[in-house]
C-alpha positions in Angstrom: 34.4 -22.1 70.9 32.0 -20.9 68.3 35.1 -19.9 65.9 36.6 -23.9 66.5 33.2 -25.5 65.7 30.9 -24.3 63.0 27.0 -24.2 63.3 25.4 -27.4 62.6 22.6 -27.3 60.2 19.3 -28.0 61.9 16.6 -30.5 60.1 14.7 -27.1 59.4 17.4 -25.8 57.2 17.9 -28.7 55.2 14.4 -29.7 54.7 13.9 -25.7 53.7 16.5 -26.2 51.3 15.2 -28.9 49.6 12.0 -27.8 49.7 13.1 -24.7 47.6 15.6 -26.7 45.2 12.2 -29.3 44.3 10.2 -25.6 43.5 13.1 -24.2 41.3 13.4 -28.0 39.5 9.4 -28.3 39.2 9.8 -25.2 37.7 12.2 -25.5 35.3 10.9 -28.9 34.4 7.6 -27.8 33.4 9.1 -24.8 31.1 11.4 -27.4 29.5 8.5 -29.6 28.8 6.4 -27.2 27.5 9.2 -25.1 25.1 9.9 -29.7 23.9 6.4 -29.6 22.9 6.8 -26.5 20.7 9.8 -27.1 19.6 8.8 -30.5 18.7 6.0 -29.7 17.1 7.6 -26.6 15.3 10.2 -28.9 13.9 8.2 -31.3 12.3 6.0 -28.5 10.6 9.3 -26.9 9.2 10.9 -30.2 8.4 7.5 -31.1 6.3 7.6 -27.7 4.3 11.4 -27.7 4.1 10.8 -31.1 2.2 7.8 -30.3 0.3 9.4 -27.1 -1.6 12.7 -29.4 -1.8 11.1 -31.9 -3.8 9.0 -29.6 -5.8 11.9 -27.2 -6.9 13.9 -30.5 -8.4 10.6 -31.4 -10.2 10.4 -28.0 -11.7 14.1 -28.1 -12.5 13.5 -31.5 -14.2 10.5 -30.2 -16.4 12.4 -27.4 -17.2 15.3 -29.6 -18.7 12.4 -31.4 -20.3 11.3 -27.9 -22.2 14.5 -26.7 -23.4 13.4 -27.8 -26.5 10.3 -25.8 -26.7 10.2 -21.9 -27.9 9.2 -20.1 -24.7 6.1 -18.5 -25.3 7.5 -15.0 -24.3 10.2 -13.1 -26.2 12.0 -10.0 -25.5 12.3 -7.1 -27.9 15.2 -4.5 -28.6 13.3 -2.4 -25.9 13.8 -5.2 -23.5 9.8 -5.2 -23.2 8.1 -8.6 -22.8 5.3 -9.6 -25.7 3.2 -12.7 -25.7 2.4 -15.2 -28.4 -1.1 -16.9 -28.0 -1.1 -20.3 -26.9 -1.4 -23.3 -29.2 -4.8 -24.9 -29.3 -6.6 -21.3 -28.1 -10.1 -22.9 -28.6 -11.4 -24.4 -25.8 -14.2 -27.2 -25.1 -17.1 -25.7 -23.5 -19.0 -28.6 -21.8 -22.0 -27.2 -19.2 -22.2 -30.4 -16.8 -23.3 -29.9 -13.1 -20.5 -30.2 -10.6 -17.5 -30.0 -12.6 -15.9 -27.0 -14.2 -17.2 -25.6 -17.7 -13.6 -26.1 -20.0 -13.3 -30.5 -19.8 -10.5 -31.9 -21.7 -9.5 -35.3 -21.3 -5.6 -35.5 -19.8 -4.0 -36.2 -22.8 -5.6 -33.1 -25.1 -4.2 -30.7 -21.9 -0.9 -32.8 -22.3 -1.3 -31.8 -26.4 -2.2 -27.9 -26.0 0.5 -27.4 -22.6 4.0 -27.2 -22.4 5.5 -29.5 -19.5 5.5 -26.9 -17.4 2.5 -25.3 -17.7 0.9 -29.2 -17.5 3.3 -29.9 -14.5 2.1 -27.4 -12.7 -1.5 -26.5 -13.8 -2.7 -30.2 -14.2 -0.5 -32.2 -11.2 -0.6 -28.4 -9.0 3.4 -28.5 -9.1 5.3 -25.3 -8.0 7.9 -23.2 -10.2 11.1 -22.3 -8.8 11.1 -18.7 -7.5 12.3 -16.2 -9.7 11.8 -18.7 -12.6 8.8 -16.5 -14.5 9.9 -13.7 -16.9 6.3 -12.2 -16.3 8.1 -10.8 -12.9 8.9 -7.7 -15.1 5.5 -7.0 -15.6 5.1 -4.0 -13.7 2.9 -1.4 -14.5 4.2 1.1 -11.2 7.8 0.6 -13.0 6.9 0.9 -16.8 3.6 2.7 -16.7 1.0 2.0 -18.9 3.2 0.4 -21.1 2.8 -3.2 -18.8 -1.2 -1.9 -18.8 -2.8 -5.5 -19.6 -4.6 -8.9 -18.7 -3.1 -12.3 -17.1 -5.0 -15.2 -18.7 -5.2 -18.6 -17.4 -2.9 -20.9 -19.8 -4.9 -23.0 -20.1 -8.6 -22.0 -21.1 -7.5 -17.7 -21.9 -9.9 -16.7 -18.8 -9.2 -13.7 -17.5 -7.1 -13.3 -14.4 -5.9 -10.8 -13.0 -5.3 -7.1 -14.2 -1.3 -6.2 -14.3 -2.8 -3.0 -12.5 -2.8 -5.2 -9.8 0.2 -6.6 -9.3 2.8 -6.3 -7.2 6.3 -7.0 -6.2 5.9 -9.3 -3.1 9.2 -9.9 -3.1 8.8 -13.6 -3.0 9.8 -14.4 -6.8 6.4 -15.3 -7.6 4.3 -12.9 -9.7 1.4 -11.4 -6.4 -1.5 -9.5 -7.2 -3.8 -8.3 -4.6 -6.9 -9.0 -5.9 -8.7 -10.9 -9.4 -10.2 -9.1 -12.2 -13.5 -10.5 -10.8 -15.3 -12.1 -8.4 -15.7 -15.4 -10.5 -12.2 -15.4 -12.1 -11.1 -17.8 -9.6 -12.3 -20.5 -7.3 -10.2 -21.0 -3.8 -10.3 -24.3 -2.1 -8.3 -25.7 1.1 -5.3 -27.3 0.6 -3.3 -29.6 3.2 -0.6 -30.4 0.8 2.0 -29.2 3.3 -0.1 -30.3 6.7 -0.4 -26.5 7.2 -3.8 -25.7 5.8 -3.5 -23.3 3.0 -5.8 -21.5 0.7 -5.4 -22.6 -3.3 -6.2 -20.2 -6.1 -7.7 -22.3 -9.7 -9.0 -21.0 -12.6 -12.7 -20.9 -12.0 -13.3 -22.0 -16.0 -10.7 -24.9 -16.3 -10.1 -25.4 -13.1 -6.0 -25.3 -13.0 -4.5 -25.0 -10.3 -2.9 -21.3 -10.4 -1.2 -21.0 -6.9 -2.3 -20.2 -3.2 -3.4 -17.3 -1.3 -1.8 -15.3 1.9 -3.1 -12.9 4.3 0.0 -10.7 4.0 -0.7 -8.0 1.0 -1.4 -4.7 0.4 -4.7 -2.5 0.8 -7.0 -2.8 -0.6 -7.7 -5.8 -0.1 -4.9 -7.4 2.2 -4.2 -10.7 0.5 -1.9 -12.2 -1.6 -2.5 -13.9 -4.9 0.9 -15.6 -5.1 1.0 -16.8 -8.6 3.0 -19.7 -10.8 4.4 -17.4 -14.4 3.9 -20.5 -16.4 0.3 -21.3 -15.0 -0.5 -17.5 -17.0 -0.1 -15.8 -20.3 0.2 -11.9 -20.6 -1.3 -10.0 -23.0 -1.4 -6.2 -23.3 -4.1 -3.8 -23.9 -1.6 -2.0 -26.9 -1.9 -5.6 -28.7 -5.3 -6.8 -27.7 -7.1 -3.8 -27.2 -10.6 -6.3 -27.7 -9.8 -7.8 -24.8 -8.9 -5.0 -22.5 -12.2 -3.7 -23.7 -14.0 -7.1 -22.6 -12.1 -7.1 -19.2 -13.0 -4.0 -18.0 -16.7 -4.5 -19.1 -16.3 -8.0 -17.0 -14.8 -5.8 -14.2 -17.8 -3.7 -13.7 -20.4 -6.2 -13.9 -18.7 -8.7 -11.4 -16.5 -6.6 -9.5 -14.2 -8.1 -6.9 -15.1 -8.4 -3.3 -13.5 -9.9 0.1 -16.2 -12.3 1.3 -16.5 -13.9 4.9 -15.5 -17.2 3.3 -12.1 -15.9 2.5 -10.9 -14.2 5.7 -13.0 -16.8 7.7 -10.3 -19.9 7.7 -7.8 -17.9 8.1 -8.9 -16.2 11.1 -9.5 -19.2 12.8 -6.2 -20.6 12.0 -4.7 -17.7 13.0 -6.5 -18.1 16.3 -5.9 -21.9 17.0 -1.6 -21.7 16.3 -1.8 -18.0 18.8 -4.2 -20.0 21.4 -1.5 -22.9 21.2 1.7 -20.6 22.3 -0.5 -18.4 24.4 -1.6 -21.5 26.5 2.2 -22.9 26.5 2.9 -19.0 28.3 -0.3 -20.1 30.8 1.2 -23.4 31.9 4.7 -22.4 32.1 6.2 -21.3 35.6 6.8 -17.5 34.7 10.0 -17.7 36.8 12.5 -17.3 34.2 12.7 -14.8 31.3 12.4 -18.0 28.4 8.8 -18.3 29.8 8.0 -15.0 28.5 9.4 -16.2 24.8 5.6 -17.6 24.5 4.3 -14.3 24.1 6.3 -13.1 21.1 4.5 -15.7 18.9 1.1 -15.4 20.6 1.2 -11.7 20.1 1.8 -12.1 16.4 -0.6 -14.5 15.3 -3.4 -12.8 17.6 -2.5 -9.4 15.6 -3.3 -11.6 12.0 -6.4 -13.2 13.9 -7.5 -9.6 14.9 -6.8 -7.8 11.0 -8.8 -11.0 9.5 -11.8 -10.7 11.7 -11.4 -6.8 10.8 -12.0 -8.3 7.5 -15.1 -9.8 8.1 -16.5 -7.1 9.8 -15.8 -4.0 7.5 
């Protein structure tokens, strides 16, 4: 009889069954919502720096049209090496009032003494397009002390950064890992793109120069990523009075990390890892995806970790 008729299903069975189908949708419900909030959230922050660079490269492309006009301010010779002209206007207004920053000029004398790029983006903190800076192929590891010399600012002629100290980051943007001095430049916080970053002026004029990453090489660890135009290049063979006054700068206000630097970042670094690493905490674990947390968590708690190493060496 048993072959003829199959088993019927008790109340047990079913109510079991559902019981377990509700856990394995509970569970997949709450992974769902929390991988929608990251995504979400992830989206928007992409979207908004996706947009940001979008609209600053066709302003850059648009000054640049603008310039055409203009002899560039770097030339190359038969050797293919790259020699600088001084800057129009070289003098500069020293006015000592309290709060602002010692070299004042009123908008239209910088508009007078900068080219539209070099206003666009040192007066109105615009962006050049990657690649766009012949002083890339200042390199002193490729030419040797041929490329030895000083980045000024383009603005005022403070001294910058020493090409000893660049790098090739890779990005398209002239890096260094470090300024000639300690009071070279000024760094402030900038939420231009939502994403707090750290800006890079010139401490003198107080131009905006670029912004600051916790990805660069020892010594120091950080990333001076610089705009070409917001600099002028001069080398020690052809202003050996200023390589002189650089290196006497050097020693007397040398360079060092301070807590205020690695500080922000550390924390940031913290906050975005506690985010995903939470998302991991609420999530069911019952499916590999839950795991996919950790992969972001893990990275930004290894930046958190080498910035608070930072403050403490």
């Amino acid at each position: 009889m048993d072959s003829y008729y199959p088993r019927r299903r008790t109340t047990i069975d079913v109510c079991g069954r559902q019981r377990t189908r509700t856990r394995v949708a509970g569970s997949l419900s709450s992974s769902i919502s929390s991988y929608s909030k990251i995504l979400v959230v992830s989206t928007i922050l992409l979207g908004f720096l996706f947009l940001s660079s979008a609209v600053e490269a066709f302003q850059f492309h648009d000054v640049r049209q603008a310039t055409a006009k203009h002899n560039h301010r770097f030339t190359f010779t038969s050797s293919s090496r790259l020699h600088s002209t001084p800057p129009p206007g070289g003098s500069t207004e020293q006015q000592q009032d309290p709060g602002v920053f010692p070299v004042v000029k009123s908008d239209q004398e910088w508009k007078e003494i900068l080219t539209p790029d070099q206003y666009y983006i040192l007066r109105k903190e615009g962006t050049e397009t990657p690649g766009a800076s012949v002083l890339n192929n200042v390199s002193v590891e490729k030419n040797g002390d041929a490329d030895a010399g000083t980045f000024c600012c383009a603005g005022c002629q403070n001294p910058l950064f020493l090409a000893s100290s660049k790098y090739d980051s890779g990005t398209g943007w002239p890096s260094f890992f470090a300024p000639v001095t300690a009071s070279a430049t000024s760094l402030n916080t900038d939420y231009k793109l939502i994403v707090p970053r750290t800006e890079c002026v010139c401490s003198q004029c107080g131009g905006h120069l670029g912004h600051v990453f916790e990805d660069g090489p020892e010594p120091t660890g950080q990333r001076y990523c610089m705009n070409g135009a917001a600099m002028q290049f001069y080398r020690d063979s052809e202003r050996p009075e200023l390589a002189e006054q650089v290196s006497r700068m050097a020693m007397e206000d040398p360079f060092k990390l301070t807590p205020s630097q690695a500080l922000p970042a550390a924390l940031i670094n913290v906050i975005i890892g506690g985010i995903f690493f939470n998302a991991f905490l609420s999530s069911g674990k019952s499916t590999p995806i839950d795991f996919l947390t950790l992969l972001p968590a893990t990275y930004y708690g290894f930046l958190a970790a080498k910035s608070i190493a930072k403050l403490i060496a």
